[in-house]
N, C-alpha and C positions, 0 to 999 in steps of 0.2 A: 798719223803718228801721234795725233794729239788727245786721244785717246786713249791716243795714244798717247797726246797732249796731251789732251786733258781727259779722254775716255780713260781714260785714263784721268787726271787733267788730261786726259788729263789726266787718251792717250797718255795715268798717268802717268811724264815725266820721270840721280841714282849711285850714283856715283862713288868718287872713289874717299874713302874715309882716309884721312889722312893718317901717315902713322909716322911716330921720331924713330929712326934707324937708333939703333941700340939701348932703348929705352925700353921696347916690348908695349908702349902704349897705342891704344889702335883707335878711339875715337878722335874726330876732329877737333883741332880748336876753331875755333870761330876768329879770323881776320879782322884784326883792327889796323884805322887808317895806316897806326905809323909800323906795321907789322908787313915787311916787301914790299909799302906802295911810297906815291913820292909825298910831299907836304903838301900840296894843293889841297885847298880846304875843302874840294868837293869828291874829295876821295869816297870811299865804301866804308863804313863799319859794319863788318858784318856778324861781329858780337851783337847787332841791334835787328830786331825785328824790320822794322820799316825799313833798313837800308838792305834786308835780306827781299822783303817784299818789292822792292823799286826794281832791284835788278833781278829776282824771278821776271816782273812784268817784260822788262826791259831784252829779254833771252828768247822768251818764248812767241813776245809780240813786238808790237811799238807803239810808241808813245805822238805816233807822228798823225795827223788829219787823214791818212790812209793806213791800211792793212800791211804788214810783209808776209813775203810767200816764202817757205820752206820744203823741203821734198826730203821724201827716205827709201830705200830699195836695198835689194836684201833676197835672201832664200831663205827657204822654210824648209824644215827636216820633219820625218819622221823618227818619232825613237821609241821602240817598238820592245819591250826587256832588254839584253845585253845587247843586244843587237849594235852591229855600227848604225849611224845614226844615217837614214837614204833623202837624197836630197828629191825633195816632191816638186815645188813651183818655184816662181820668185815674187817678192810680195813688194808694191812699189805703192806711193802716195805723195800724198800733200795737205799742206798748213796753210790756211789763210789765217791770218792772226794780227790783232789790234789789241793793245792793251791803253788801261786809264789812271792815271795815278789820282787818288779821291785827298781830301784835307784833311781826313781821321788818318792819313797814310793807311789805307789799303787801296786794292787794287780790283779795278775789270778786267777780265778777259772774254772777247769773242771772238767770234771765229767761222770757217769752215772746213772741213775735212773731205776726204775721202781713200780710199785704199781699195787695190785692186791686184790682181794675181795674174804672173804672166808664164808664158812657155818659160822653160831652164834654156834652150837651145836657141830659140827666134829671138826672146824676148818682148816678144807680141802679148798685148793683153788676151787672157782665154776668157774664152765666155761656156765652154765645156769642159770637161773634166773626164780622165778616163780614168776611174776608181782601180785599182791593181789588184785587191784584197774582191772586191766585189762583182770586179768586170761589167759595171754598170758605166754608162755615162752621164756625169751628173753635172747641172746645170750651176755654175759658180756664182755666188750669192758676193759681189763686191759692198765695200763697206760704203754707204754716203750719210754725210751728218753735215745737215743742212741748217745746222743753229746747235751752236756752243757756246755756251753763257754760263760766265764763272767771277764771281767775288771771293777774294781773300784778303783775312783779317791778317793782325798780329798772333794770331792762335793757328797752328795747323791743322788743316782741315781735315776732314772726315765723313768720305760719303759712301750713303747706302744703294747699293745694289740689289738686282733680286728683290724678294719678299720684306718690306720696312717692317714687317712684326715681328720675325723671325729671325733676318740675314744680319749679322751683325756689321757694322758699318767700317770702311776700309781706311786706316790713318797712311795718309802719306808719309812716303820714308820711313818707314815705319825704324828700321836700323841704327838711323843717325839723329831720332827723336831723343827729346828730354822726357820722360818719361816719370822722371820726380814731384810733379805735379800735376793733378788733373786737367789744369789748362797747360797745354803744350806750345812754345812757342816755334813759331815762325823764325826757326834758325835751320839753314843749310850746311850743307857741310863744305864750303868752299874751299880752295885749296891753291897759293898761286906755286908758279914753279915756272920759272922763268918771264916771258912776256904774258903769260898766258895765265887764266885763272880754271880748275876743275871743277866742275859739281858732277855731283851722282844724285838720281832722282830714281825716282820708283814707286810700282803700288803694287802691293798683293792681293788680290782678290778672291773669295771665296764665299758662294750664295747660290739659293736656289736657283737653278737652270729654268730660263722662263719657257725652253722651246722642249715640252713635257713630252713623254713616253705615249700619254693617251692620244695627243694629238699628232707626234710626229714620232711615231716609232724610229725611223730608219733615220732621220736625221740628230736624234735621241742620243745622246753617250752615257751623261751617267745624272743622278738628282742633283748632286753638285757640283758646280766647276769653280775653275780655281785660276781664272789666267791672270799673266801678268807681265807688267813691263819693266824691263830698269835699262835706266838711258844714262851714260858717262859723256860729260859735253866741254868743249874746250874752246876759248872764248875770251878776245886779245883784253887784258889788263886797261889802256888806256883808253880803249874805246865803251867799256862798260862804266872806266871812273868819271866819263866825261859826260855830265849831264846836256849837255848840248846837242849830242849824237843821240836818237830817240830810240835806235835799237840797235843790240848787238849781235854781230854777228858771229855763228859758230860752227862749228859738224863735232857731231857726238856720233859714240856708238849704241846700238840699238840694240836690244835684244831681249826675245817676246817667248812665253811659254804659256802653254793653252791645251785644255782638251783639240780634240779634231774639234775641225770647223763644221756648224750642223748641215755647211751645203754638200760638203762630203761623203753625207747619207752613211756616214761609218756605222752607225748603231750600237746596240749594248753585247752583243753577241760576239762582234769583231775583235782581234785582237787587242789586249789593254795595251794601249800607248799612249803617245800626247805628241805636241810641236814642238818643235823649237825652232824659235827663228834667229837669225844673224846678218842685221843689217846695219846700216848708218846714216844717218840722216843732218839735214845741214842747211844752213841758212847763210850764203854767203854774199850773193848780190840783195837780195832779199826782194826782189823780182821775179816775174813768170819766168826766167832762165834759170830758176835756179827747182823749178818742180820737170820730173822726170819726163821728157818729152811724148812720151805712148801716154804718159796719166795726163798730160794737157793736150793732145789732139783730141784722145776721148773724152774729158770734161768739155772742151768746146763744142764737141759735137753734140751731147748729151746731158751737161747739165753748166750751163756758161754762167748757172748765178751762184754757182760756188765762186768764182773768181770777186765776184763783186764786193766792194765796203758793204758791210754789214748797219742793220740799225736797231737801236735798244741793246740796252747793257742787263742787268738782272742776272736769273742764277737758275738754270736749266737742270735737272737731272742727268749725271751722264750716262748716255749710252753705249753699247758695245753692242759690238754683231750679234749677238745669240738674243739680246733687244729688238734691234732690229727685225732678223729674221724673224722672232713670232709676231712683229707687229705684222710684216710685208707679206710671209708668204702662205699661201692657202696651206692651214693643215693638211696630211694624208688621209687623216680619217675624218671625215665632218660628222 
């Protein structure tokens, strides 16, 4: 998810922009202390950078000598022209996540990931795939990101995907950015309403496709892709103002659009469509009971150092599947 995090972030992270009924104004204000919260002096201002920064870290990871776990699940659709929209898999994962609060007030994040696709009916992870358009059976390329390394400033960040000469680089949030000056800051669009505070997070992506035509015809869709995530996340008021609680807990909703996936073998000839996915993800013990049970029997059997603390902090490039698969999988044509 974290790529949805942070593959996003990073998984990136969308939310809901606030708007005053009767007013017709539809961006956020940015939340200060004495604006729905109580007088304690260790409230949020989230007019501020840095207290926007503390509690991103604070949401997505923790601040505590260990990682928390997070899990998401969900189906994935095809949507194919007017078509109604046919439900294909169901796409399930997990966050390991630690976050660092630094003295310049910014922030680390590490982590690990993974994401995996299961029957609609069993709800068993599939490791084949029976193509419908193709009548092929094709072997499911699961996502594992085995190092997620992320620093954020007081400025919003901006990362390049694809081609760094060419792809132009992806600003988070791009919707609820300040956009009036070239440095952009590190303000969210928070939102409380009741016990509870909203954010909406997101990225839109679009860059050259690494898993090319020459090499991978049939896994191939098109030179650009364009996926993306936006995540709405809800997340109790006193436990985020309370700096003594290192992380908070939440369940957002999730929802992912994307060319076909390249293990899909769809290629450029098949019909033009995309995903759409509709999940929800959530961090609420912040413990291995709170990742999807089939995605933790198979991590334990398969790869048990995703679960583990992580070491080194620093700032990775992120990746996404269609990275992945050209690094991992043998081209079709050598």
């Amino acid at each position: 998810m974290f790529a949805s995090v942070y593959n996003s972030l990073i998984s990136r992270r969308n939310l809901i922009t606030s708007s005053i009924l009767g007013y017709g104004l539809s961006k956020s204000i940015p939340l200060k202390a004495s604006e729905g919260t109580t007088d304690k002096p260790n409230n949020l201002d989230f007019s501020l950078p840095k207290d926007n920064l503390y509690a991103f870290g604070k949401l997505w990871g923790s601040y505590s000598d260990t990682p928390t776990f997070g899990g998401y699940q969900g189906v994935q659709f095809a949507r194919i022209g007017t078509k109604r929209l046919l439900p294909l898999f169901g796409y399930v994962g997990f966050g390991n996540m630690q976050s660092r609060l630094n003295d310049d007030n910014s922030i680390n994040i590490r982590g690990t990931e993974a994401g995996y696709f299961t029957d609609l009916k069993s709800g068993e992870i599939i490791d084949t795939w029976e193509n419908p358009w193709t009548n092929e059976t094709v072997d499911v390329f699961p996502f594992i990101n085995k190092m997620m390394r992320g620093h954020l400033t007081e400025s919003m960040p901006k990362f390049v995907m694809g081609n760094s000469l060419i792809d132009e680089p992806t600003l988070m949030n791009e919707a609820d950015a300040d956009l009036s000056n070239d440095t952009i800051p590190f303000i969210l669009p928070w939102e409380k309403i009741g016990d509870q505070y909203l954010l909406t997070w997101e990225y839109s992506h679009e860059y050259t496709n690494p898993v090319t035509k020459e090499k991978w015809p049939k896994a191939h869709t098109s030179m650009i892709i364009n996926p993306s995530e936006h995540f709405s996340f809800y997340t109790p008021v006193n436990a985020m103002n309370d700096r003594s609680i290192p992380s908070s807990p939440f369940h957002a909703g999730f929802m992912r659009t994307s060319p076909w996936w390249p293990w899909m073998k769809m290629g450029s000839n098949l019909p033009d469509g995309a995903l759409f996915g509709r999940m929800h993800s959530y961090q609420i013990t912040g413990t291995i009971d709170d990742i999807p049970r089939v995605v933790l029997d198979r991590i334990v059997k398969d790869h048990p150092d995703l679960l583990e603390k992580q070491s080194g902090w620093g700032q990775t490039n992120p990746k996404g599947t269609w990275e992945a698969y050209s690094e991992e999988v043998e081209p079709e044509i050598q």
